[in-house]
N, C-alpha and C positions, 0 to 999 in steps of 0.2 A: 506670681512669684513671692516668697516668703519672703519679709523685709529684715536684714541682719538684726532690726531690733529684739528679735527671738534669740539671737543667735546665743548660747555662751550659757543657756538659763539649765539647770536640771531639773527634770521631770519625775515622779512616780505616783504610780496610782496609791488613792488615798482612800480607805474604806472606812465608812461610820454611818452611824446609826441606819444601817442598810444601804446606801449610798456608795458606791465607786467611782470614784473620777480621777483624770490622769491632772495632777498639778503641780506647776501654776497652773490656770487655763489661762488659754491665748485667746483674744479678740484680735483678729485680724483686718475687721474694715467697720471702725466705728463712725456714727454720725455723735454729734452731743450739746446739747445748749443749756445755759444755767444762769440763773439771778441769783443775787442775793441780797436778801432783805435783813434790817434790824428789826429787831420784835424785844417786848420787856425781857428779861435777865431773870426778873422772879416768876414769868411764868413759865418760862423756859424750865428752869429750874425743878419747878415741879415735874415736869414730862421728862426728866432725866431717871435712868434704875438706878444707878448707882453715885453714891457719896463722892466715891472719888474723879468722877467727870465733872466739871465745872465751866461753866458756857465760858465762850469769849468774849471781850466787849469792843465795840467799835468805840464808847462812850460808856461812863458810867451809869448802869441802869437798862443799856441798851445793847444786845448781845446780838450775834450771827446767826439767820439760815437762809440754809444753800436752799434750791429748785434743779434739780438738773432732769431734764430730758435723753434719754437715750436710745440710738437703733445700733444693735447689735447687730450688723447685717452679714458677718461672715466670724463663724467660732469655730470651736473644738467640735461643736457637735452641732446645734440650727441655731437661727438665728430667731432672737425676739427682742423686746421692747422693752424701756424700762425708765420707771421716775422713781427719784432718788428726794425723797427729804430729812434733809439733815442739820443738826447742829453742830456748829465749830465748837470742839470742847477743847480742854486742856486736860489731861490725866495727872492730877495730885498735886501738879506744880500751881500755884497761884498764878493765874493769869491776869495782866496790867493791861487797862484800856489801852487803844491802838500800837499798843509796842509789842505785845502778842501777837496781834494781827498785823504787825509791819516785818518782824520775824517769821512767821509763817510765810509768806506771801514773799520774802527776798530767800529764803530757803527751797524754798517751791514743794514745802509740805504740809499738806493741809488736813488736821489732823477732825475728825466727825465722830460724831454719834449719829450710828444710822437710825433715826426714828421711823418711818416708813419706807417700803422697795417696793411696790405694786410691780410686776411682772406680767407678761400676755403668755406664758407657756406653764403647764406644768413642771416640764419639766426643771423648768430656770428657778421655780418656785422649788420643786425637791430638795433641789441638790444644797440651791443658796441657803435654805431653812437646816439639811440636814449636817452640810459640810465647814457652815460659817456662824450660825445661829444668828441669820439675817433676820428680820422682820419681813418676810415676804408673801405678800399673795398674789393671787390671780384676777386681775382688770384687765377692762377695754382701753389701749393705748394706743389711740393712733395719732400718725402722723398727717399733715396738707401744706403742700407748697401754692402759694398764687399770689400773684403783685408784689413779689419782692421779700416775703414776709414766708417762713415756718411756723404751723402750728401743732402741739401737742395736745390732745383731749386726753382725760384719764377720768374715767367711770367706773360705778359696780355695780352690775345687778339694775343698770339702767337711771342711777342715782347718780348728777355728776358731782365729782371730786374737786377739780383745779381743768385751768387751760392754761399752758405759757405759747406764746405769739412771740416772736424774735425775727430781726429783723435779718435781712441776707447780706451782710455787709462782707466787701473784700476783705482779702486773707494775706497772712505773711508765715513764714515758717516757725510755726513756736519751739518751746522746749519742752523736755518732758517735767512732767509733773508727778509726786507723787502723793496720792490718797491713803492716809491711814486712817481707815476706818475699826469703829468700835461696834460692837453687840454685845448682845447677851445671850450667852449658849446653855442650855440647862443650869440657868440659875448663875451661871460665870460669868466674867465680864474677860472680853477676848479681842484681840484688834489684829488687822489684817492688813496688806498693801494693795494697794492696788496702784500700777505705776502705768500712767497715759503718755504715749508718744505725741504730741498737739501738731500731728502733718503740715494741718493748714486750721491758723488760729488767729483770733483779733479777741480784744474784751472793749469794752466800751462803757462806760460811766452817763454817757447819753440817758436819758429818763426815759426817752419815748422810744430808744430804741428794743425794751420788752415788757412785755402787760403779763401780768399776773393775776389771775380772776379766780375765785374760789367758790363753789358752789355752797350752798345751805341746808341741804339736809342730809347729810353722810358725816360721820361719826368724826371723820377727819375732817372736815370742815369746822365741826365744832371748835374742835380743839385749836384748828388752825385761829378760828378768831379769837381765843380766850388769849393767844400768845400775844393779843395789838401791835399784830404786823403793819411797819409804816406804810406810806400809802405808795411811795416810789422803788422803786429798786437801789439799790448801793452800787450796783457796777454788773455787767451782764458779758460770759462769756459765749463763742459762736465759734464751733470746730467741725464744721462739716467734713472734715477726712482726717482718721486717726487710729490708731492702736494702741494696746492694754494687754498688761499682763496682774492679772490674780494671783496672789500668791497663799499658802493657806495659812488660815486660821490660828492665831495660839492664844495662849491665855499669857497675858498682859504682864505676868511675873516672870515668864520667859523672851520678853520683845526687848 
């Protein structure tokens, strides 16, 4: 049964750069887990395209990225897999160490630049590449549940990328959340929403409750350690049942 959370939204198919799709698209039964770390601000900085993004800081010197894991298990069209790394950016406004991130986070909108979306389908890679100007390709994403614990592997071509390991902790009814994420679309800088229903949600600030391990010879690893990601997590969230709605794409002078 369709959850009223759809209800109210309007749809039409959206065609570009050969691409058609009916949006917003709907995620109907999401899984999701995410850490997030502080990493330097200057080297963040570098790995940003555009001027007008400017990291967030937890601390001066020390800025935000997410990790998020995701199973798309029931959509608009199939279901596939997905890791999300991103920075908390600000757009144009100067953002203040933790008063950004205490607005953010009491707003319940958390605004990214999507740096990497590794995907498990084509076609999630098509659409996201042609209709959002996502950063997306095609990886090995899977999932493993045993002893209490979820794990995410994410690979290419046999080289691995990152693991996150999170722990199964009970659940309470969350709120929705909403993701404004950013890209780059032919050269544009464009942001989008993406708004999550959190069914069944906990976050936790626990250290051990998720590992974060990053492999050594794929190009994103590289880069992952030239950002001097701290060694712990900041706070880890864990939403085993939830829904999402996508909305599309615009460029940034119309949002």
């Amino acid at each position: 049964m369709t959850s009223d959370f759809f209800q109210g939204i309007m749809r039409w198919n959206v065609e570009k750069n050969g691409a058609t799709e009916l949006l917003p698209y709907f995620y109907y039964d999401i899984f999701s887990m995410a850490a997030v770390y502080t990493a330097s601000t200057a080297k963040v900085r570098d790995l940003l395209p555009h001027p007008d993004l400017l990291p967030i800081e937890l601390t001066p010197g020390r800025c935000l990225v997410a990790f998020a894991a995701f199973e798309y298990r029931k959509t608009d069209k199939t279901p596939y897999n997905e890791v999300n790394i991103s920075f908390l950016v600000s757009h144009r406004r100067r953002p203040y160490p933790l008063l950004t991130v205490a607005k953010a986070l009491s707003s319940r909108t958390i605004p990214s630049y999507v740096w990497q979306l590794p995907v498990s389908t084509e076609h999630a890679r098509a659409s996201g590449v042609d209709l959002f100007g996502y950063p997306k390709f095609v990886a090995d994403i899977e999932f493993s549940r045993n002893q209490g614990r979820i794990e995410c592997t994410l690979s290419e071509s046999g080289s691995d990328i990152l693991r996150i390991t999170g722990r199964i902790l009970p659940t309470e009814r969350g709120k929705s959340v909403r993701y404004l994420t950013y890209a780059i679309d032919d050269g544009v800088l464009v942001s989008a929403n993406l708004l999550v229903n959190q069914q069944e949600f906990v976050e936790s600030r626990r250290k051990k409750d998720v590992v974060l391990q990053v492999g050594q010879e794929h190009p994103i690893c590289h880069a992952l350690d030239s950002i001097r990601l701290a060694k712990h997590p900041l706070l880890y969230r864990f939403i085993p049942q939830g829904e999402a709605i996508l909305f599309p794409g615009r460029n940034v002078r119309d949002a």
